[in-house]
C-alpha positions as CSV (number, residue, x, y, z in Angstrom):
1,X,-18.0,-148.7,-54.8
2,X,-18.5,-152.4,-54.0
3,X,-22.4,-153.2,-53.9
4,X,-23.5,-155.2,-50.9
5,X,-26.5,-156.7,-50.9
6,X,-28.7,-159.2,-48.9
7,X,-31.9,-158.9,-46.9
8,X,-33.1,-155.1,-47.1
9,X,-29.8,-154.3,-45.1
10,X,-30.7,-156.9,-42.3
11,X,-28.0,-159.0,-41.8
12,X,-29.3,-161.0,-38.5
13,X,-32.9,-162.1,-38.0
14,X,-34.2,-159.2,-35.2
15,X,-35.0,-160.3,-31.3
16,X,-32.7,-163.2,-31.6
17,X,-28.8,-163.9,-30.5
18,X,-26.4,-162.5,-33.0
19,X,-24.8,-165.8,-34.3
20,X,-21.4,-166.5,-34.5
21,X,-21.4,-166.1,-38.3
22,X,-23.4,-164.2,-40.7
23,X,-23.9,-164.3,-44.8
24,X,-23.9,-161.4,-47.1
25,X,-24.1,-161.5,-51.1
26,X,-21.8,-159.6,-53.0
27,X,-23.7,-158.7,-56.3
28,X,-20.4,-157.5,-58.0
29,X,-18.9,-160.7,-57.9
30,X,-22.4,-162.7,-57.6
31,X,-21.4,-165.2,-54.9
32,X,-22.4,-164.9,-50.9
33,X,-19.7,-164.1,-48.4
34,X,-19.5,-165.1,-44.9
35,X,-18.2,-163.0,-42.2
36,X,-17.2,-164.0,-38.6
37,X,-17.7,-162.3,-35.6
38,X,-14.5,-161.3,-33.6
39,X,-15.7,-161.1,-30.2
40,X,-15.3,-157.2,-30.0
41,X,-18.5,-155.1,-29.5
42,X,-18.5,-151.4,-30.1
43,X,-21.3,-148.5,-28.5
44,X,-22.0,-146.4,-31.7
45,X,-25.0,-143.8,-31.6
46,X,-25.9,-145.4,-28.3
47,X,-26.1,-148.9,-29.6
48,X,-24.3,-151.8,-28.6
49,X,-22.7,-153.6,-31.7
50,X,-20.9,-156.6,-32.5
51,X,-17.7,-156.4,-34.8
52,X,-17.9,-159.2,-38.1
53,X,-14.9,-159.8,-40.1
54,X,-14.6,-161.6,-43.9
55,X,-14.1,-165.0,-42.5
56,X,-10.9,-167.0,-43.4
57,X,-13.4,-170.1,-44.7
58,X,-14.6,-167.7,-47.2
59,X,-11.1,-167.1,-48.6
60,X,-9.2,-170.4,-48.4
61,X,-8.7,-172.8,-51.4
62,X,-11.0,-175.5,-52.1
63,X,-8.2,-177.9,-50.2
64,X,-9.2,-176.5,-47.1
65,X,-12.8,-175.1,-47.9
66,X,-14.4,-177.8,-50.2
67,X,-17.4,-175.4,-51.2
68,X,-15.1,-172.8,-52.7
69,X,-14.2,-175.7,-55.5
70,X,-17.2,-174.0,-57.7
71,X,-15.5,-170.8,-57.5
72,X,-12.3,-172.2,-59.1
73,X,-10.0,-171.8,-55.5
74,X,-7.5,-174.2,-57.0
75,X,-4.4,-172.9,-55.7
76,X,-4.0,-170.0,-53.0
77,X,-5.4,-169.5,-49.2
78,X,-6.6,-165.7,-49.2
79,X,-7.3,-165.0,-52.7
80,X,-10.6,-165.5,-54.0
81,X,-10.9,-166.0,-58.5
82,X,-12.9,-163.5,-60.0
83,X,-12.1,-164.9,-63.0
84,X,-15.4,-166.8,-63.7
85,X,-17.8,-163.7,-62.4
86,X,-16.1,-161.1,-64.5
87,X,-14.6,-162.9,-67.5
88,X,-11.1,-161.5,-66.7
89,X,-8.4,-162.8,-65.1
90,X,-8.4,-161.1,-61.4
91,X,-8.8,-162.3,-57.9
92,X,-9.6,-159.9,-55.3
93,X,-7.8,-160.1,-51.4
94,X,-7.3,-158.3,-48.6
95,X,-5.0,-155.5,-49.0
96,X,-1.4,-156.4,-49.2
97,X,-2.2,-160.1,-49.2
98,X,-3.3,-160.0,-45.5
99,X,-4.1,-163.5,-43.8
100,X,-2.8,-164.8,-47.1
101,X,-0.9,-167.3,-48.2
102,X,3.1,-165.8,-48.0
103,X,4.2,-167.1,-51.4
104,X,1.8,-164.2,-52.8
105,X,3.1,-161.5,-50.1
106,X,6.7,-162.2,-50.7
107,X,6.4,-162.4,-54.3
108,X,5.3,-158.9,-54.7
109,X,7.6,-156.4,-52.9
110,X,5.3,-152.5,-52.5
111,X,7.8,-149.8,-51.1
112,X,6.2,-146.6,-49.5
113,X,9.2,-144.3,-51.0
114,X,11.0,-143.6,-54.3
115,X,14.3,-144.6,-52.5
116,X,12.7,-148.2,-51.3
117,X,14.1,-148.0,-47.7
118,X,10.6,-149.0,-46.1
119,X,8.4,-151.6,-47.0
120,X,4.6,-150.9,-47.0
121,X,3.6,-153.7,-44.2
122,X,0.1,-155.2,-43.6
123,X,-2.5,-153.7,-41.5
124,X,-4.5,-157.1,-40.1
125,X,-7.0,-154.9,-38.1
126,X,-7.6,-152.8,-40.7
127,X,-6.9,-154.7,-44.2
128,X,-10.8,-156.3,-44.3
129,X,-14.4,-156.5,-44.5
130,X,-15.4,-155.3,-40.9
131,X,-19.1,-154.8,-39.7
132,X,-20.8,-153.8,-37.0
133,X,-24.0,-155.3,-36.0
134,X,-26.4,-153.7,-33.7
135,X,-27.5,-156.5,-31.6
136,X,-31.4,-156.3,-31.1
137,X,-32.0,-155.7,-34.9
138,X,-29.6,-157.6,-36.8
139,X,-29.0,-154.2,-38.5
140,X,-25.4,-153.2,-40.0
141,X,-24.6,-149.8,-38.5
142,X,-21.1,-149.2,-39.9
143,X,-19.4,-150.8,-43.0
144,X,-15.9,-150.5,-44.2
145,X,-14.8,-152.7,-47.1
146,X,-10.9,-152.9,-47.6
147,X,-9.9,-154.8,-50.3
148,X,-7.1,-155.5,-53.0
149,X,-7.6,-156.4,-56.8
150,X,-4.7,-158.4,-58.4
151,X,-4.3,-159.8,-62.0
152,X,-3.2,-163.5,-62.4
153,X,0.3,-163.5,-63.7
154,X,1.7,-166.4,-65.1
155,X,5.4,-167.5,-65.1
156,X,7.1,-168.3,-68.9
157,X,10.0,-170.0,-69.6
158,X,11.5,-167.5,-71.9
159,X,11.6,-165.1,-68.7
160,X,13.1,-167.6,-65.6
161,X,13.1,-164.9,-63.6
162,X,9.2,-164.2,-63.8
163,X,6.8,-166.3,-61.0
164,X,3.6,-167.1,-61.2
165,X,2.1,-164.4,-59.0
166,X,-1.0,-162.3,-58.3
167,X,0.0,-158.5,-59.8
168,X,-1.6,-156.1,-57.4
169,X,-4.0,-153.6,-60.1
170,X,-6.0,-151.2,-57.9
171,X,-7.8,-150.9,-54.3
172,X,-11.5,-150.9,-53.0
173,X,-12.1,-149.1,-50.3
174,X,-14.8,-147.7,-49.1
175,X,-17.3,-147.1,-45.9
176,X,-20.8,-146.8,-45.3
177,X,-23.1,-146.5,-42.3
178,X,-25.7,-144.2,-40.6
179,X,-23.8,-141.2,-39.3
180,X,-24.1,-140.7,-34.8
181,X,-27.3,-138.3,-35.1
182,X,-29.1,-140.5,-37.6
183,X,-28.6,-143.7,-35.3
184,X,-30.0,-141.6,-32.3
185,X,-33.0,-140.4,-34.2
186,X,-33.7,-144.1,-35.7
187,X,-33.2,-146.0,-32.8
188,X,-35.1,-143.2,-30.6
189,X,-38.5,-144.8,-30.0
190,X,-36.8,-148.7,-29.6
191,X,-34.9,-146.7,-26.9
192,X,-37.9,-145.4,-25.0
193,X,-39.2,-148.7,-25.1
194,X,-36.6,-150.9,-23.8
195,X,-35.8,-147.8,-20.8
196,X,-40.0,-148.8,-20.4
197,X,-39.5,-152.4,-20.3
198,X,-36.3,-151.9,-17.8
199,X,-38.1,-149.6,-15.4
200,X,-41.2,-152.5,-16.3
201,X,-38.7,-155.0,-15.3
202,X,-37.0,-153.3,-11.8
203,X,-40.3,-152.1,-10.9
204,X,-41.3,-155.9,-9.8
205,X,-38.5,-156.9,-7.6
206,X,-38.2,-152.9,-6.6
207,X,-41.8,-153.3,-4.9
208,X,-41.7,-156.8,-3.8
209,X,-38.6,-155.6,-1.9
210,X,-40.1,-152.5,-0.6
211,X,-43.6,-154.6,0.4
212,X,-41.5,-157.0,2.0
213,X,-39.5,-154.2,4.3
214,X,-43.0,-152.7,5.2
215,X,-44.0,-156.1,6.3
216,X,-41.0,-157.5,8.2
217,X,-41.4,-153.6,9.8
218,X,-45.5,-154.3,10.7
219,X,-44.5,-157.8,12.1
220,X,-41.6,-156.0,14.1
221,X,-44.0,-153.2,15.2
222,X,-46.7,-155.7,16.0
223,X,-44.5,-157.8,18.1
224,X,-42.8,-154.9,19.8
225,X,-46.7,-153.4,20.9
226,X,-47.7,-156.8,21.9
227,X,-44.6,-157.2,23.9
228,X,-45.0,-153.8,25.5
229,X,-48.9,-154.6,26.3
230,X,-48.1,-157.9,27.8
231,X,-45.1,-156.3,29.8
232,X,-47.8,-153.7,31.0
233,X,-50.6,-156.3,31.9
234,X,-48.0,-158.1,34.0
235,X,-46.7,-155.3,35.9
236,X,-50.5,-154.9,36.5
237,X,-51.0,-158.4,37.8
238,X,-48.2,-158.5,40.1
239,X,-49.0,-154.9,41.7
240,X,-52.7,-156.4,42.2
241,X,-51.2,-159.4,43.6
242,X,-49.3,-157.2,46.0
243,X,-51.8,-155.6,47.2
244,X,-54.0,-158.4,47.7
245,X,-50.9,-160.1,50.1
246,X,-51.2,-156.9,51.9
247,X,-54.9,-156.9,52.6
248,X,-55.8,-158.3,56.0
249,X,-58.9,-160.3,56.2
């Protein structure tokens, strides 16, 4: 299992914005990874979540990525030197060479039968580091690590047909999270409190709606009554005045 650790499994800082990139440390490999957010939010347990992926920064070579230099990225986009961190020569990338550069996909040909009539393909949705972030805590909910361990292979003259290639060795895969009940039960009193601070926060514009109906209702009552009592002091002035123009002196 690949050991991921950071702040006390907070990967955001709580109440504020999930940013648009986040930073987790790998103690395995001793060196912080960055993940990206792809825009796609998922409901698990009852909690909205935001989908992070390994971001391509954190894989390319220190060409294109500068601060991956210390890491000894001299030469391929999507496969990150181990070498240093565990004393061997192995880089670790996303299954199949996924988002990689295609020297090292084409280079090593995987076939999913004995009769090689079907090429295993890459899964880009699947072939990563995804995480999902609940948004209000900064807490990972669900983890699933996907990734590919290769050994450097070097080309030799004596063998012209041999390239210098990453050897595929083994896979890591592996997932970790709260299950559906446990997410209800943990989140269960932060849900009380924001369906509190919703009703909290209806109940304002809810009653200054309703006070304002009961009052453009008096006004229209009022105005009605008056209308109807000036009506009926009128009728009473001109039926006096009537019978005053019949009264003979």
């Amino acid at each position: 299992p690949v050991e991921i650790e950071g702040h006390d499994t907070i990967a955001a800082v709580p109440g504020e914005p999930l940013p648009d990139k986040l930073k987790f440390f790998m103690g395995k490999i001793s060196r912080e990874l960055e993940l990206k957010s792809t825009g796609t939010q998922n409901v698990i347990g009852g909690r909205r979540t935001h989908q992070y992926v390994l971001s391509e920064e954190s894989m390319m070579n220190k060409t294109n990525n500068p601060s991956n230099a210390i890491y000894f990225m001299d030469k391929w986009n999507g496969a990150f030197n181990l070498t240093a961190a565990l004393r061997a020569p192995l880089f670790f990338s996303r299954p199949h060479f996924a988002k990689a550069d295609a020297e090292l996909w084409e280079n090593v040909i995987v076939w999913e039968d004995v009769n090689k009539t079907k090429r295993v393909e890459q899964d880009l949705e699947k072939d990563d580091v995804i995480a999902n972030i609940e948004e209000l805590t900064g807490s990972p909910l669900k983890v699933s690590v996907a990734l590919q361990t290769n050994v450097f292979f070097k080309g030799d003259f004596m063998f012209p047909t041999n390239k210098t290639m990453l050897f595929p060795v083994f896979f890591i895969v592996g997932f970790g999270g709260l299950t559906e009940d446990q997410i209800v039960d943990m989140f269960r009193p932060l849900t009380y409190l924001q369906t509190f601070l919703d009703i909290f926060f209806w109940a304002g514009p809810i009653l200054a709606l309703l006070l304002l109906t009961w009052g453009i209702y008096t006004i229209h009552k009022h105005a009605k009554s008056s209308k109807a009592s000036f009506d009926r002091s009128t009728a009473l002035l001109e039926s006096e005045a009537r019978i005053n123009d019949s009264v003979v002196p």
